[in-house]
PDB file with SEQRES, HELIX, SHEET and CRYST1 records, atoms N, CA, C and O in Angstrom:
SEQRES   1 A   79  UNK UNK UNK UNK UNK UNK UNK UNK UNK UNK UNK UNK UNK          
SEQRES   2 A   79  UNK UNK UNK UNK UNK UNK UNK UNK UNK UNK UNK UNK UNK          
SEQRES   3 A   79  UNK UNK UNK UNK UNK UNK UNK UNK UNK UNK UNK UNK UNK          
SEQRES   4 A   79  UNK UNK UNK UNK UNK UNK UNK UNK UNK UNK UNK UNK UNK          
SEQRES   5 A   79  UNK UNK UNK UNK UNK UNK UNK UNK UNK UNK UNK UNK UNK          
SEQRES   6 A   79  UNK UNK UNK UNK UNK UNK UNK UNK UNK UNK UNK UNK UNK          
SEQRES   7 A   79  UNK                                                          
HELIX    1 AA1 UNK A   12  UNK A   15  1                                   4    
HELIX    2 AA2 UNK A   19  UNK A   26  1                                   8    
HELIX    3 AA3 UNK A   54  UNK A   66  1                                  13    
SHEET    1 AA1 4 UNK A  35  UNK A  39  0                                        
SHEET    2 AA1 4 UNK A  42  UNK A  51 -1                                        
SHEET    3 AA1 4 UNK A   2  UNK A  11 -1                                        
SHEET    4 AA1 4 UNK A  71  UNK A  72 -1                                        
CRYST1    1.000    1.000    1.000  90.00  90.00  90.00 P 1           1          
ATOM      1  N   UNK A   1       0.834  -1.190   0.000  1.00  0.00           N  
ATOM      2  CA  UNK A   1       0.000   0.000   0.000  1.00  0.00           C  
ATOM      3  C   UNK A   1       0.873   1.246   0.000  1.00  0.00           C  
ATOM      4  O   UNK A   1       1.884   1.365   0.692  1.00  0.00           O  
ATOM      5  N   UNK A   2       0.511   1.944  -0.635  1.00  0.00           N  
ATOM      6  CA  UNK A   2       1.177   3.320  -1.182  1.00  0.00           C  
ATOM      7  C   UNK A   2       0.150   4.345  -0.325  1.00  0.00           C  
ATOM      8  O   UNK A   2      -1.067   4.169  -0.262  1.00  0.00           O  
ATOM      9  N   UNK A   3       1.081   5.764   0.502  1.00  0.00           N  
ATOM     10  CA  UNK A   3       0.270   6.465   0.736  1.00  0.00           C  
ATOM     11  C   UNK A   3       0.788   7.908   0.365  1.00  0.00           C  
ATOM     12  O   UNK A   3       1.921   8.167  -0.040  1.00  0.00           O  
ATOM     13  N   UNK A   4      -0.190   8.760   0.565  1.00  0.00           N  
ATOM     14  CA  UNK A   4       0.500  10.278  -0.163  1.00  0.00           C  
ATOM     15  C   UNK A   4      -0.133  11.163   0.235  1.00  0.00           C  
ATOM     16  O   UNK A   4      -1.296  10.839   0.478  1.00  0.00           O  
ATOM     17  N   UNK A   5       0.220  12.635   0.506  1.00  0.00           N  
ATOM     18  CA  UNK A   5      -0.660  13.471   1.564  1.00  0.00           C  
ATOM     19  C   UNK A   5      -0.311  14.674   0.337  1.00  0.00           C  
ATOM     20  O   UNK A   5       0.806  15.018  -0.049  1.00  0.00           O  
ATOM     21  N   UNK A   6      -1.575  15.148  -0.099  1.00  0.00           N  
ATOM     22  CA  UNK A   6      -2.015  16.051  -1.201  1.00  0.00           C  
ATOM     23  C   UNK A   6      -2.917  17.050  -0.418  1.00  0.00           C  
ATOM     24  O   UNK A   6      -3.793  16.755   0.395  1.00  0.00           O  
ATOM     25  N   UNK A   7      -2.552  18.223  -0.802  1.00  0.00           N  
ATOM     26  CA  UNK A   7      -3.136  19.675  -0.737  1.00  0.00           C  
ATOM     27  C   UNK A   7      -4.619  19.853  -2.246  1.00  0.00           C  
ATOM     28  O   UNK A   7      -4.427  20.105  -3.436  1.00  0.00           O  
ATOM     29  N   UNK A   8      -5.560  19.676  -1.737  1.00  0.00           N  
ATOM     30  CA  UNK A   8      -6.296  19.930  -3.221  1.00  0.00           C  
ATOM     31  C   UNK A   8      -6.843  21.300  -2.872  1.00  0.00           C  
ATOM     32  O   UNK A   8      -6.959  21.730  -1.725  1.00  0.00           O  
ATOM     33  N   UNK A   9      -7.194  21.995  -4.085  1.00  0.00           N  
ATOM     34  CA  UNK A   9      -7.529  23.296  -4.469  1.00  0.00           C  
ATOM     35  C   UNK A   9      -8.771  23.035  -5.272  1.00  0.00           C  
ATOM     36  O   UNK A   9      -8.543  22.480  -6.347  1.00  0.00           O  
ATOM     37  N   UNK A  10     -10.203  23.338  -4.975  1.00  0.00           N  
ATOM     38  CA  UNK A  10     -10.597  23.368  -5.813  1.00  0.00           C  
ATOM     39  C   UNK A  10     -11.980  24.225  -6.224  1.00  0.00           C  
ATOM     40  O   UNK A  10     -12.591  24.784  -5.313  1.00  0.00           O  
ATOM     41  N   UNK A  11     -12.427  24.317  -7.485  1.00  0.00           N  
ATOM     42  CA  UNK A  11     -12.881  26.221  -7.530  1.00  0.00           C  
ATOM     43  C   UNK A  11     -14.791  25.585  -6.814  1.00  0.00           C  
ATOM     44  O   UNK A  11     -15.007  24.384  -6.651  1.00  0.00           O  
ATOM     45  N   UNK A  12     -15.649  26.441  -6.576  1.00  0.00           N  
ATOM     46  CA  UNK A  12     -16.436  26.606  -5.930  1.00  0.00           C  
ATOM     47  C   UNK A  12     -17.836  25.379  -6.450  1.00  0.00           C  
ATOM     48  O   UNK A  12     -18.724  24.771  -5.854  1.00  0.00           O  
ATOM     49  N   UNK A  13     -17.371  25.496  -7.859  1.00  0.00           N  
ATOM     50  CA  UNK A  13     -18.664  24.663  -8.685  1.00  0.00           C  
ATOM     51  C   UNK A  13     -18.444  23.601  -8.423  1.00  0.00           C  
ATOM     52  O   UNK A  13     -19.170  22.827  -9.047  1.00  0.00           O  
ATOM     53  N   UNK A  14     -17.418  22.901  -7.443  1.00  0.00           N  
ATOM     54  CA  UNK A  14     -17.415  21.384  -7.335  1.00  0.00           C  
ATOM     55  C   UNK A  14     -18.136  21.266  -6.029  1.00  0.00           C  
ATOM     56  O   UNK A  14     -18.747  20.265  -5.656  1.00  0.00           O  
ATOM     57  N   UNK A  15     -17.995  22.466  -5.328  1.00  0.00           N  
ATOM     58  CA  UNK A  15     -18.902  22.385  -3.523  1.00  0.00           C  
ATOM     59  C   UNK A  15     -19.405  21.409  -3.327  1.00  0.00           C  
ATOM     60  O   UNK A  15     -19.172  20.456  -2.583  1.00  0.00           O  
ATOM     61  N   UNK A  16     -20.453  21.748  -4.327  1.00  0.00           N  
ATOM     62  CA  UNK A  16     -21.767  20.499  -4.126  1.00  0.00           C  
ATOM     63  C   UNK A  16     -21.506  18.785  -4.722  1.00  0.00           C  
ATOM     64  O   UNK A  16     -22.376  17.943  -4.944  1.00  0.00           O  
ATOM     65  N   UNK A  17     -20.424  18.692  -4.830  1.00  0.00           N  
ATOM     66  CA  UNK A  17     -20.380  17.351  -5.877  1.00  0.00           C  
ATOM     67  C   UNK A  17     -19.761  16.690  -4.632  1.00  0.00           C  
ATOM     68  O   UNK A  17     -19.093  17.377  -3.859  1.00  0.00           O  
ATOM     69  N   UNK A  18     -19.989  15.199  -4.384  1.00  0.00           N  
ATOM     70  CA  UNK A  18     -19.291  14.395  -3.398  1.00  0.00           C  
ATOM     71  C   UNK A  18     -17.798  14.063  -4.439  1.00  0.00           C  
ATOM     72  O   UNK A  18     -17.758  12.946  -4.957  1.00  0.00           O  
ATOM     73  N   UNK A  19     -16.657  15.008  -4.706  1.00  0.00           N  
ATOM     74  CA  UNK A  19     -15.782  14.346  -4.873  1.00  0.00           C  
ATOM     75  C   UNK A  19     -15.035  13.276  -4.055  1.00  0.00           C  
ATOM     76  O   UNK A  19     -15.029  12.166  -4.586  1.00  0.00           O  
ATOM     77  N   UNK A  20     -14.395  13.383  -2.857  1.00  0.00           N  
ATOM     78  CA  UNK A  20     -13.574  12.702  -2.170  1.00  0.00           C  
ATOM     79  C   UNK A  20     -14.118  11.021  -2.194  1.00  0.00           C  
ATOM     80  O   UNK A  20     -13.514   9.949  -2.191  1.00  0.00           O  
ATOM     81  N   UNK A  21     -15.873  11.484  -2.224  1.00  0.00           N  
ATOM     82  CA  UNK A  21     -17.128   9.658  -2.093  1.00  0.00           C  
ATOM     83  C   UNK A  21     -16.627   9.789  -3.670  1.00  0.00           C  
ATOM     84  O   UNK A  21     -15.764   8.932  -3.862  1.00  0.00           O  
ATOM     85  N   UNK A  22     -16.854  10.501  -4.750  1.00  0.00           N  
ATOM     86  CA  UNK A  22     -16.522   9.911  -6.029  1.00  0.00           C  
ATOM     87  C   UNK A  22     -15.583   8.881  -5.813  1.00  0.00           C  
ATOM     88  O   UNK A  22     -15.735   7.659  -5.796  1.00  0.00           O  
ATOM     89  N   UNK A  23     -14.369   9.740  -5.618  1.00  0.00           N  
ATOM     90  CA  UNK A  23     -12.882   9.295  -5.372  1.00  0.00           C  
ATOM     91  C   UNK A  23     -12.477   7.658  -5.328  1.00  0.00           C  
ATOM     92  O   UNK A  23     -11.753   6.860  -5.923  1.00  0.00           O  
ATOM     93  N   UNK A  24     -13.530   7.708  -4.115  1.00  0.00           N  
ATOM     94  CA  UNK A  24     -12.839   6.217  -3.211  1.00  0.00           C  
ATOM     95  C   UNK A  24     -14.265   4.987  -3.899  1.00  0.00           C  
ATOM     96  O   UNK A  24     -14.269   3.768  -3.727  1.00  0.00           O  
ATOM     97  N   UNK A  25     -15.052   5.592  -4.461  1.00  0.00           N  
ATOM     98  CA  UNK A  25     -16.082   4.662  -5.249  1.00  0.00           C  
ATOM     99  C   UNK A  25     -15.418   4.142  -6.520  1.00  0.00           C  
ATOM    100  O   UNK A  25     -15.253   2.968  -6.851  1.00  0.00           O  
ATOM    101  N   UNK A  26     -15.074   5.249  -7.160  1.00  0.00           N  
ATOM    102  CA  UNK A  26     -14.412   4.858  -9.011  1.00  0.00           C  
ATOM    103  C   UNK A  26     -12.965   4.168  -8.716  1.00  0.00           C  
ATOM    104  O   UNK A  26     -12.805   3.310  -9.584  1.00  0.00           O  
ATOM    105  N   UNK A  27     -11.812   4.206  -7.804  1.00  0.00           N  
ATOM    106  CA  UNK A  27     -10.654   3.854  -6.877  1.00  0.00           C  
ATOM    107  C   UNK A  27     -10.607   3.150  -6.004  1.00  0.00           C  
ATOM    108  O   UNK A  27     -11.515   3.177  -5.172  1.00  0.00           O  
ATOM    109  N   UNK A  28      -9.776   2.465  -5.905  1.00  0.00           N  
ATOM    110  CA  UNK A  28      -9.342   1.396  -4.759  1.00  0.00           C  
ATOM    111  C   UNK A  28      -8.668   2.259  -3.748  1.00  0.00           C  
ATOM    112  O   UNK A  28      -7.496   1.967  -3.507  1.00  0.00           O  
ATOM    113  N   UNK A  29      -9.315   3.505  -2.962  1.00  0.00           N  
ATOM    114  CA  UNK A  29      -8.169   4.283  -2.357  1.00  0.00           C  
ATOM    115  C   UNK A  29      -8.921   4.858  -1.101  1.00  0.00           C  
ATOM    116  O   UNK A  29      -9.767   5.728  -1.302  1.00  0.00           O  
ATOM    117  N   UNK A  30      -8.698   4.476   0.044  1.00  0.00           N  
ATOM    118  CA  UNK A  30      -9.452   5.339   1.195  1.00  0.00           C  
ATOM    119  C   UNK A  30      -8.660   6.931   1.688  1.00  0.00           C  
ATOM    120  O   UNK A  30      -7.474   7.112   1.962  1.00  0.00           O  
ATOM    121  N   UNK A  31      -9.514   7.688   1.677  1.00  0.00           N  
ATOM    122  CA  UNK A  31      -8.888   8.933   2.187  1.00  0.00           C  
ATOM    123  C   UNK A  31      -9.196   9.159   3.893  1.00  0.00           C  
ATOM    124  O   UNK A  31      -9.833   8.479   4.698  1.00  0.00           O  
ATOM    125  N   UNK A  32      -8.516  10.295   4.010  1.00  0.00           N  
ATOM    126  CA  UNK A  32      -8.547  10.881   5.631  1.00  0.00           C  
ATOM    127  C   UNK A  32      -8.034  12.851   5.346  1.00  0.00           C  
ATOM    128  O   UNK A  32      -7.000  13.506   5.210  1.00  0.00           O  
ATOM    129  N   UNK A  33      -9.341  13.057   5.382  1.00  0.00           N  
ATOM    130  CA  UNK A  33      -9.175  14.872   5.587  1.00  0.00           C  
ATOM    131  C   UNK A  33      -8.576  15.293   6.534  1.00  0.00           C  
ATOM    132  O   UNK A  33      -9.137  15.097   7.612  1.00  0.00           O  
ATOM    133  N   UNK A  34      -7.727  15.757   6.554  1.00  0.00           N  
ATOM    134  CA  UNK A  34      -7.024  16.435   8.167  1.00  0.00           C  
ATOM    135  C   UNK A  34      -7.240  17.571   8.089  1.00  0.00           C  
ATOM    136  O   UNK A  34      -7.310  18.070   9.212  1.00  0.00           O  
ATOM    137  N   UNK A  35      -7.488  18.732   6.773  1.00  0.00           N  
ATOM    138  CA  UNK A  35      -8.283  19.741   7.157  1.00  0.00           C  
ATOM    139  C   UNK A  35      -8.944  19.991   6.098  1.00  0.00           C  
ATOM    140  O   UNK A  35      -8.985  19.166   5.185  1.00  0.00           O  
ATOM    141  N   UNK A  36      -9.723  21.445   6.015  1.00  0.00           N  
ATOM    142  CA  UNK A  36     -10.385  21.722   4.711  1.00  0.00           C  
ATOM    143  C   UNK A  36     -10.977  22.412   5.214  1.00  0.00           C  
ATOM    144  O   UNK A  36     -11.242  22.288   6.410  1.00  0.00           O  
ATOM    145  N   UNK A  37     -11.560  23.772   4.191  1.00  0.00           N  
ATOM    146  CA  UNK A  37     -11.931  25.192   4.504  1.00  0.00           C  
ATOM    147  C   UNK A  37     -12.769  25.442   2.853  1.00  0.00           C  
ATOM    148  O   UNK A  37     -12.470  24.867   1.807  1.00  0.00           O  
ATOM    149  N   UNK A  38     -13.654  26.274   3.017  1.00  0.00           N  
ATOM    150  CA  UNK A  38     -14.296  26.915   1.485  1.00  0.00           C  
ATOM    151  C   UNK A  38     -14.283  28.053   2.140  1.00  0.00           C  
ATOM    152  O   UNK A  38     -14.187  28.281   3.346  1.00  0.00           O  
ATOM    153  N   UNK A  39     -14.425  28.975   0.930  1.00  0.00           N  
ATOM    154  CA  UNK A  39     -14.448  30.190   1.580  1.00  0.00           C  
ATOM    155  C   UNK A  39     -14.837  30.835  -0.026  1.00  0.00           C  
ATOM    156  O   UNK A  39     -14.305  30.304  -1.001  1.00  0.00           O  
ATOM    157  N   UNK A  40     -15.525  31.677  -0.162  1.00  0.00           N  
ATOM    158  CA  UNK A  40     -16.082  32.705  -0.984  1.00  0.00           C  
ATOM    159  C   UNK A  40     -15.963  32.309  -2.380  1.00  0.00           C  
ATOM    160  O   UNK A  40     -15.678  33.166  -3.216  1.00  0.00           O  
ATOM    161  N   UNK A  41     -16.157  31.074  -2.721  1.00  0.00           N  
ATOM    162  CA  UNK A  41     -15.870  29.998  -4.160  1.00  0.00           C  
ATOM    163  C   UNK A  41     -14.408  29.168  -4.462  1.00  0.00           C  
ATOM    164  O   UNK A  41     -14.031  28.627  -5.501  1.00  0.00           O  
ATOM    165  N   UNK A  42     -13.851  29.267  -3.355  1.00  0.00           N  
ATOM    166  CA  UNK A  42     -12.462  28.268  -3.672  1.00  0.00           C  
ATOM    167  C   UNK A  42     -13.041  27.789  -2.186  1.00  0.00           C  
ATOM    168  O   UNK A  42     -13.507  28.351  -1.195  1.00  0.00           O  
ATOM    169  N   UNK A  43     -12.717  26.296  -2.642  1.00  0.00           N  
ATOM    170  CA  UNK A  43     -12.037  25.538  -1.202  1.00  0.00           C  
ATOM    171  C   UNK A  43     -10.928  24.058  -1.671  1.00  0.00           C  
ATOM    172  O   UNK A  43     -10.557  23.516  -2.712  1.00  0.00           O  
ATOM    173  N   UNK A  44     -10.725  23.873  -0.137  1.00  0.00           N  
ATOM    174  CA  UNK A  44      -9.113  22.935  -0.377  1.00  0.00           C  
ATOM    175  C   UNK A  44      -9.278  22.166   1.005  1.00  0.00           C  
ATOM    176  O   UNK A  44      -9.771  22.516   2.077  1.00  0.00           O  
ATOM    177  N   UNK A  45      -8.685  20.995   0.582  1.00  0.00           N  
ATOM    178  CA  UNK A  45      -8.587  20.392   1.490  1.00  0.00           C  
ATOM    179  C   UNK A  45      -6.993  19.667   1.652  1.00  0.00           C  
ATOM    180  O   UNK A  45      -6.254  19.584   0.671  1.00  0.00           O  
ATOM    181  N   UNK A  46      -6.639  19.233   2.830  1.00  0.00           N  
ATOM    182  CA  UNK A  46      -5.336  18.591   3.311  1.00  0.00           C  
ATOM    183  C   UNK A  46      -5.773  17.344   2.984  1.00  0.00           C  
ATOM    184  O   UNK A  46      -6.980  17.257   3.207  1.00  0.00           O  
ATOM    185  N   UNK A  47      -5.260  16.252   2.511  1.00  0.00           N  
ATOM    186  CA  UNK A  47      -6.163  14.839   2.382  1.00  0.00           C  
ATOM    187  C   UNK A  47      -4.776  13.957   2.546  1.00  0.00           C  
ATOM    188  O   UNK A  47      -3.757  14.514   2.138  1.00  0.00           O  
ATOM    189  N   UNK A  48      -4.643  12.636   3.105  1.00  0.00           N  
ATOM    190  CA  UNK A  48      -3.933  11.654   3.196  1.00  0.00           C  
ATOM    191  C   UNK A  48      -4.480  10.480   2.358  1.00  0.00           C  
ATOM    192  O   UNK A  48      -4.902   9.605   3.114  1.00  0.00           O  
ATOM    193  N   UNK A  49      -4.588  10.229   1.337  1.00  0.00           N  
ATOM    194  CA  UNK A  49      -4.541   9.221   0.013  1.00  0.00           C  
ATOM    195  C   UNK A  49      -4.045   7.582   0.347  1.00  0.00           C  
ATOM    196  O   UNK A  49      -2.873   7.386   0.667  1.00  0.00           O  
ATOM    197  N   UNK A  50      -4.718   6.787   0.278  1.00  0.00           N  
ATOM    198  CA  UNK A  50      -4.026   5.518   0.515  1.00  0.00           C  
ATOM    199  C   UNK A  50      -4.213   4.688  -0.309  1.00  0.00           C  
ATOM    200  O   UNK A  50      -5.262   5.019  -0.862  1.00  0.00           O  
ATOM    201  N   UNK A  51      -3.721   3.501  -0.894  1.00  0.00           N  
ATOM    202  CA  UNK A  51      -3.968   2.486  -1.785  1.00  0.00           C  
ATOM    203  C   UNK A  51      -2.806   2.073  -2.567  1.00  0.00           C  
ATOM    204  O   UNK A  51      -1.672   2.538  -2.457  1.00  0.00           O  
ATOM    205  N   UNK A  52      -3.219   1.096  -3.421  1.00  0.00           N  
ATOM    206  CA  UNK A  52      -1.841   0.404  -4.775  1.00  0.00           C  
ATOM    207  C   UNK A  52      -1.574   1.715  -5.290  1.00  0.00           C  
ATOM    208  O   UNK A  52      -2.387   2.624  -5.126  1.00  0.00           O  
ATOM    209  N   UNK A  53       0.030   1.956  -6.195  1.00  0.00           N  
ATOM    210  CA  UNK A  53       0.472   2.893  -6.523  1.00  0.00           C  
ATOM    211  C   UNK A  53      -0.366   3.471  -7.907  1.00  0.00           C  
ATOM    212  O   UNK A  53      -0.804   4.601  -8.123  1.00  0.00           O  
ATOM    213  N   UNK A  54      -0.394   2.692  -8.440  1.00  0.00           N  
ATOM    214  CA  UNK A  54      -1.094   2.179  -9.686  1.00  0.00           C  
ATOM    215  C   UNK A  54      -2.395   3.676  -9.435  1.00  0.00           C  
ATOM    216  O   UNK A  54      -2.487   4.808  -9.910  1.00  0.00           O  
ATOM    217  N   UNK A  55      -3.033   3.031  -8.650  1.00  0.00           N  
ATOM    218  CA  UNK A  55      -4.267   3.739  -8.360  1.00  0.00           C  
ATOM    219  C   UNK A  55      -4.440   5.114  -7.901  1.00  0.00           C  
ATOM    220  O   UNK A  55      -5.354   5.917  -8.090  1.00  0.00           O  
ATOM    221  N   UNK A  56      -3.051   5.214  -7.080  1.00  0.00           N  
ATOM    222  CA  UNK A  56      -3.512   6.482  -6.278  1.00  0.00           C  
ATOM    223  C   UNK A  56      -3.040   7.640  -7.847  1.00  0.00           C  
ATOM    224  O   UNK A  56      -3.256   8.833  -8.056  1.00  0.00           O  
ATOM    225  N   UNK A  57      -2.501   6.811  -8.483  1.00  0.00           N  
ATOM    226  CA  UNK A  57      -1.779   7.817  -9.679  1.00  0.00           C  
ATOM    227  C   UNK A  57      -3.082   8.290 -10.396  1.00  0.00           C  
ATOM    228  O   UNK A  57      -3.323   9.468 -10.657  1.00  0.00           O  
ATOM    229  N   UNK A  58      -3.909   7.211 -10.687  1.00  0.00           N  
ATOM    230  CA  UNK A  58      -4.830   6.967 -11.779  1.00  0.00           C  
ATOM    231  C   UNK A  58      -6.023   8.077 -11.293  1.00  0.00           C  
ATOM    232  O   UNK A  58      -6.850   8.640 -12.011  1.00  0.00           O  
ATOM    233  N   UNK A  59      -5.807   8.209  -9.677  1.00  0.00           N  
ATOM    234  CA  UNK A  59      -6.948   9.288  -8.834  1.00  0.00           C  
ATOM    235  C   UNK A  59      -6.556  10.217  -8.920  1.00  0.00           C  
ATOM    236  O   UNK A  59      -7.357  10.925  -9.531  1.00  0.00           O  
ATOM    237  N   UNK A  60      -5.330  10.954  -8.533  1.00  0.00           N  
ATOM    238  CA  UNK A  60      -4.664  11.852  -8.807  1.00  0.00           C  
ATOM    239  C   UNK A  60      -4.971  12.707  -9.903  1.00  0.00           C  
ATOM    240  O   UNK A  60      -5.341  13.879  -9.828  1.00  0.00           O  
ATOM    241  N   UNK A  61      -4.698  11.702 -11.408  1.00  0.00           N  
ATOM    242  CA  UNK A  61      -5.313  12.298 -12.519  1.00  0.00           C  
ATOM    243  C   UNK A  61      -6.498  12.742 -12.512  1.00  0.00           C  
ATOM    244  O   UNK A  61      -6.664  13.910 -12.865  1.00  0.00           O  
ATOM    245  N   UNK A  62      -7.562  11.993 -12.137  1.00  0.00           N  
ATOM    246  CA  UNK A  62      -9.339  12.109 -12.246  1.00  0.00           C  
ATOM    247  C   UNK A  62      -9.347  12.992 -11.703  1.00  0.00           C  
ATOM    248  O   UNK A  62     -10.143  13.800 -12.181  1.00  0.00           O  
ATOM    249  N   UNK A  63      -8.418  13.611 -10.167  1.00  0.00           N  
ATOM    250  CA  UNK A  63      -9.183  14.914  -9.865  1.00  0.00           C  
ATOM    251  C   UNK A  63      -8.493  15.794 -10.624  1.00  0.00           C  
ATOM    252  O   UNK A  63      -9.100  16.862 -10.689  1.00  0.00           O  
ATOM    253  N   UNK A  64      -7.489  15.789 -11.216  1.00  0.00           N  
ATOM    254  CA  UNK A  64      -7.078  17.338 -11.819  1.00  0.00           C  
ATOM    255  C   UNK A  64      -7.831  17.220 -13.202  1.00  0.00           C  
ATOM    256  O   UNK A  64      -7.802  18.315 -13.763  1.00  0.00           O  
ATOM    257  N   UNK A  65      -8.505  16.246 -13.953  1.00  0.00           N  
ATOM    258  CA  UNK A  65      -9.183  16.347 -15.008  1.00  0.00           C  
ATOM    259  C   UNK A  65     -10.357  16.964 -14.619  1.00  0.00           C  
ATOM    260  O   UNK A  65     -10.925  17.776 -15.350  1.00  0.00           O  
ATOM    261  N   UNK A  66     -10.915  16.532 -13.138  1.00  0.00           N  
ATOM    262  CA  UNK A  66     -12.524  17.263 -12.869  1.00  0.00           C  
ATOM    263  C   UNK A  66     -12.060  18.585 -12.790  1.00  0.00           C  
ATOM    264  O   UNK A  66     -12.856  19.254 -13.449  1.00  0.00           O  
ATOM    265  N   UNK A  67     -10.945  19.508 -12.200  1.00  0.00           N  
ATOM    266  CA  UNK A  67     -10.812  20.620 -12.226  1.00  0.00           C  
ATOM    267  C   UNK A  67     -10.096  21.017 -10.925  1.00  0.00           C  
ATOM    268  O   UNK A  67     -10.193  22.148 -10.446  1.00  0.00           O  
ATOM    269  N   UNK A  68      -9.279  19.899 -10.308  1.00  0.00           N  
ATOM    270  CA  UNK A  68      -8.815  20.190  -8.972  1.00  0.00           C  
ATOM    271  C   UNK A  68      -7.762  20.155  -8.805  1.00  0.00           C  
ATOM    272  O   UNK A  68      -7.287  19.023  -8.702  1.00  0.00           O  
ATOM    273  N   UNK A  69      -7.052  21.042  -8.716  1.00  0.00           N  
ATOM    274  CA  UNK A  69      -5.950  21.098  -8.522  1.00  0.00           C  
ATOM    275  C   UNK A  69      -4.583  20.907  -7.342  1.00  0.00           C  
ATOM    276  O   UNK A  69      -4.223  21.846  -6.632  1.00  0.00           O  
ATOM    277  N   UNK A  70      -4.065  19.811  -7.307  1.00  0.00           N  
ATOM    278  CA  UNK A  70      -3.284  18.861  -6.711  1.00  0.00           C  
ATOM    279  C   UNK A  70      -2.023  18.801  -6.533  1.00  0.00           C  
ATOM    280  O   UNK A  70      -1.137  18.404  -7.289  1.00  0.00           O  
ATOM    281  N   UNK A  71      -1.966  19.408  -5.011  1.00  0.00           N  
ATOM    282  CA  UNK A  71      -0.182  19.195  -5.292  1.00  0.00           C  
ATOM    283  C   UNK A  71       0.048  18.638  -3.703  1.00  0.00           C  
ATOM    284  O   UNK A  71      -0.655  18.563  -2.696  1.00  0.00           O  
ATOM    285  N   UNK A  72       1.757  18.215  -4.151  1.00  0.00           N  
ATOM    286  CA  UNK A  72       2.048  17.627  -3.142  1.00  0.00           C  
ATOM    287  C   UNK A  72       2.228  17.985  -1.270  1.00  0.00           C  
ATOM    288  O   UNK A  72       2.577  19.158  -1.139  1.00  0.00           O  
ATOM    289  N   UNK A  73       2.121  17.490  -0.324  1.00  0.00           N  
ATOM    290  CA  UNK A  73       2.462  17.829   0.982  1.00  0.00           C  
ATOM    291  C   UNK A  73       3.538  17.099   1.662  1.00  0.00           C  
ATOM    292  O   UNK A  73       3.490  15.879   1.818  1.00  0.00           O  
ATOM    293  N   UNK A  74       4.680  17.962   2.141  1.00  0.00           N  
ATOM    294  CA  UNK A  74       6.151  17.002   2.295  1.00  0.00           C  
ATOM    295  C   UNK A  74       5.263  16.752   4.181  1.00  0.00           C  
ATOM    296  O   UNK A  74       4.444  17.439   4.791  1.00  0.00           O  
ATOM    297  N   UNK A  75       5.985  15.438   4.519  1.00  0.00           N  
ATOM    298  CA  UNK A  75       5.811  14.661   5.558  1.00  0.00           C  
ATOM    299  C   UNK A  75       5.541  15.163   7.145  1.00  0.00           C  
ATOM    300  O   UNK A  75       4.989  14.618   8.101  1.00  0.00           O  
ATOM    301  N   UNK A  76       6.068  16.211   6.995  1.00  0.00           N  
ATOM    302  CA  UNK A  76       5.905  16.958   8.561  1.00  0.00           C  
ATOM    303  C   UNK A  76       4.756  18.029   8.641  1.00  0.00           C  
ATOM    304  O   UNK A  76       4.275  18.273   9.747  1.00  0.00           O  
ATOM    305  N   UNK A  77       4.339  18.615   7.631  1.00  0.00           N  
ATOM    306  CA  UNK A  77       3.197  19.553   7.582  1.00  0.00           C  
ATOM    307  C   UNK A  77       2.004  18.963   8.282  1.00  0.00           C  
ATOM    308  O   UNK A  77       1.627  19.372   9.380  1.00  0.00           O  
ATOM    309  N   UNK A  78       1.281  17.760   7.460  1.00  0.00           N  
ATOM    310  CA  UNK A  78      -0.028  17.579   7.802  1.00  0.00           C  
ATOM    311  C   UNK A  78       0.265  16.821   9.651  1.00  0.00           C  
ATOM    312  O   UNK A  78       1.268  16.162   9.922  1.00  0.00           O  
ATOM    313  N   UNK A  79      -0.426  17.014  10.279  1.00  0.00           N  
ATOM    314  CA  UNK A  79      -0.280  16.342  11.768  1.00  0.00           C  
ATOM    315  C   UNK A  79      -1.490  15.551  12.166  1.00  0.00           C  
ATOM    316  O   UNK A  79      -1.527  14.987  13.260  1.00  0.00           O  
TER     317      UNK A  79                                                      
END                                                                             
């Protein structure tokens, strides 16, 4: 099992969409929010990513194709 702690960004029109339940439905990958905030049409969340490597890559992609933008978090940030 592969895990990876991603910062997502993403713009306001996704609010309402269960991405993260997309996520782990279409993926073999359980998440864990450690934080997350919206605020005036952007929100983001801290997320810890788990699963085969294979997969978490293949999720990775799906959210920056829906419009979310994904980057990495080095090891000591998220707590």
């Amino acid at each position: 099992m592969a895990k990876r702690r991603v910062h997502l960004s993403f713009p306001g029109s996704l609010a309402d969409e269960p991405v993260m339940w997309q996520l782990s439905e279409s993926f073999e990958l359980s998440y864990n929010i450690r934080q997350a905030d919206y605020v005036e049409g952007l929100g983001w969340m801290m997320v810890e990513l788990e699963g085969d490597y294979e997969e978490l890559e293949r999720g990775i992609r799906w959210l920056e194709e829906k419009g979310v933008h994904v980057d990495p978090i080095e090891q000591d940030v998220v707590h």
